[in-house]
Each structure stands twice: as structure tokens, then as C-alpha cells.
N, C-alpha and C positions, 0 to 999 in steps of 0.2 A: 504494500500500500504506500505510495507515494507520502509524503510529509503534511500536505495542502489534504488531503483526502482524511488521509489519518487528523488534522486538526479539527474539521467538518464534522467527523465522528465524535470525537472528543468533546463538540461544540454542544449533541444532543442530551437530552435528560438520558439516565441510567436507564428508564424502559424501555424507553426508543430507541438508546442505541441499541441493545440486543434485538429488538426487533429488524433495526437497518441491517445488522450486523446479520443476522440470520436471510435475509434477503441477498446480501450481499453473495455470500456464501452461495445459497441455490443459483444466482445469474454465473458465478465464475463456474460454478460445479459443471451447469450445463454446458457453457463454452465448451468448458472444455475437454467435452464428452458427445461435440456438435462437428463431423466431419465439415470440412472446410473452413472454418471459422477463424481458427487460428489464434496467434495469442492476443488477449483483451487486451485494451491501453482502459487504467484504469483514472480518470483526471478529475477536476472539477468542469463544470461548464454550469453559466449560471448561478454560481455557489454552490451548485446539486454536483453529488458522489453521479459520475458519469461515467458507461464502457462501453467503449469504441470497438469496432471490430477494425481497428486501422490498418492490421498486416493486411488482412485478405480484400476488403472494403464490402463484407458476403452481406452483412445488415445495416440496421437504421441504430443509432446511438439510445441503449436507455440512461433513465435516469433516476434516480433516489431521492425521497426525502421525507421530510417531518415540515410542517409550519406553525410558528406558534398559537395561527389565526384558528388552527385548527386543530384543538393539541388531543385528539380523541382519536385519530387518524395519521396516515403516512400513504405514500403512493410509490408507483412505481408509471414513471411516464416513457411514451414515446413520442416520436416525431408528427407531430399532429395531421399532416399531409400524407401521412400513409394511409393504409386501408386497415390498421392492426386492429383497433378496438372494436370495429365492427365485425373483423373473423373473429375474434374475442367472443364479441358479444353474440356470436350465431354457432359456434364450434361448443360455449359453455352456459346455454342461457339462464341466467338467474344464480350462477355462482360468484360472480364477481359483482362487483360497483364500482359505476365510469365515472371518472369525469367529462365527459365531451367525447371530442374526440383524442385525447392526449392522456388520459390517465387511465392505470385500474385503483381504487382508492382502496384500503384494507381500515378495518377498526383495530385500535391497540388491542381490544379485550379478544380479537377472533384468532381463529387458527390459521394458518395459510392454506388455503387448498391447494397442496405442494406440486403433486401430481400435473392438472391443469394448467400452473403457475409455470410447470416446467414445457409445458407444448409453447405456451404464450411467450419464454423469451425466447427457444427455437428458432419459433417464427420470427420474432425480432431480428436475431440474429444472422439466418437463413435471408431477410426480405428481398435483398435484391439479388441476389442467386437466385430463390424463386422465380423474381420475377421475369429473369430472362431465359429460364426452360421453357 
């Protein structure tokens, strides 16, 4: 973890972080267990814990966070111009909660639905590899 990423971390309350901290973990896990993908560049963008698929350029960048506007919840975003959220919301319906088109929004008090969580950064991952088969 980079030093700017690791202070980000360091910046959240103790239950958040292990929440981000356990997110964090399932997005590299999958990488990198996701043919083609290659290794994560893991930054900030925005102030948000962000990962790049920069070696390979196979997906669209997630992102990470907590807001204190909304201290009950954490997300996990993508690039709002994709199509994710909507295969999201038709691949899993009624297990997640969006923001628009750029977020999946999680409660502190839920469990992750790890499983699905894991198709949905895939896909992130994968999006523009998909999109040109």
C-alpha cells in the first residue's frame, strides 16, 4: 500500500477502516485471480483509495470510501459512463444498493454479499477486454 493510500486508511474511524480494509482485500484478491488483469496500481484519485488496472488497461478504475455526510454507509464506485451498475443491477437484483449510476452503496451494520461482490469487480476489471470481444 502506497504511503498517500495507507494515510487515507488511517484517516477513517476504526469500523470503517476494517470495513474498507476488508473491501480492499476482496478487489486485490480478485485481480489477482482475474486472467488478464495484471498487477493493480493501487493510488489515490479524488482523495478515494483507487485501483487501476494500468499494466494491462483490461478495466475501468474502482474506487473506495466512507463520507462523513454519511457515516452509516461506505461504497464502492465506478466510472459513471460505463454500463456497470446497470449489469449490476440486472445480473443481482435486489442484492445491492446504487447510487446512480456510479456506486454500489453497502451499510456498516450489513454483511458483504462477497460472492456477487466478487462477479461485480470482475466485471470492472475485465470492462474493456469485454468490450472488445
Amino acid at each position: 500500500m502506497n504511503e498517500d493510500v495507507k494515510r487515507k486508511f488511517n484517516s477513517y474511524p476504526g469500523h470503517v477502516r476494517s470495513k474498507l480494509e476488508d473491501l480492499r482485500g476482496l478487489i486485490l484478491e480478485v485481480a489477482s485471480n482475474t486472467d488478464g488483469v495484471g498487477k493493480i496500481e493501487e493510488t489515490l484519485k479524488w482523495g478515494e483509495p483507487s485501483y487501476l488496472t494500468s499494466e494491462t488497461k483490461s478495466g475501468t478504475t474502482l474506487r473506495i470510501d466512507w463520507k462523513e455526510k454519511n457515516p452509516e454507509q461506505y461504497a464502492i464506485y465506478v466510472n459513471c459512463k460505463t454500463s456497470l451498475i446497470d449489469s449490476y443491477n440486472s445480473l443481482f437484483p435486489g442484492v445491492f444498493s446504487f447510487e446512480g449510476n456510479r456506486a454500489i452503496v453497502f451499510s456498516i451494520n450489513d454483511t458483504l454479499p462477497e460472492e456477487e461482490l466478487r462477479v461485480c469487480v470482475e466485471m470492472a476489471f475485465t470492462y474493456h477486454k469485454s468490450k472488445s470481444t
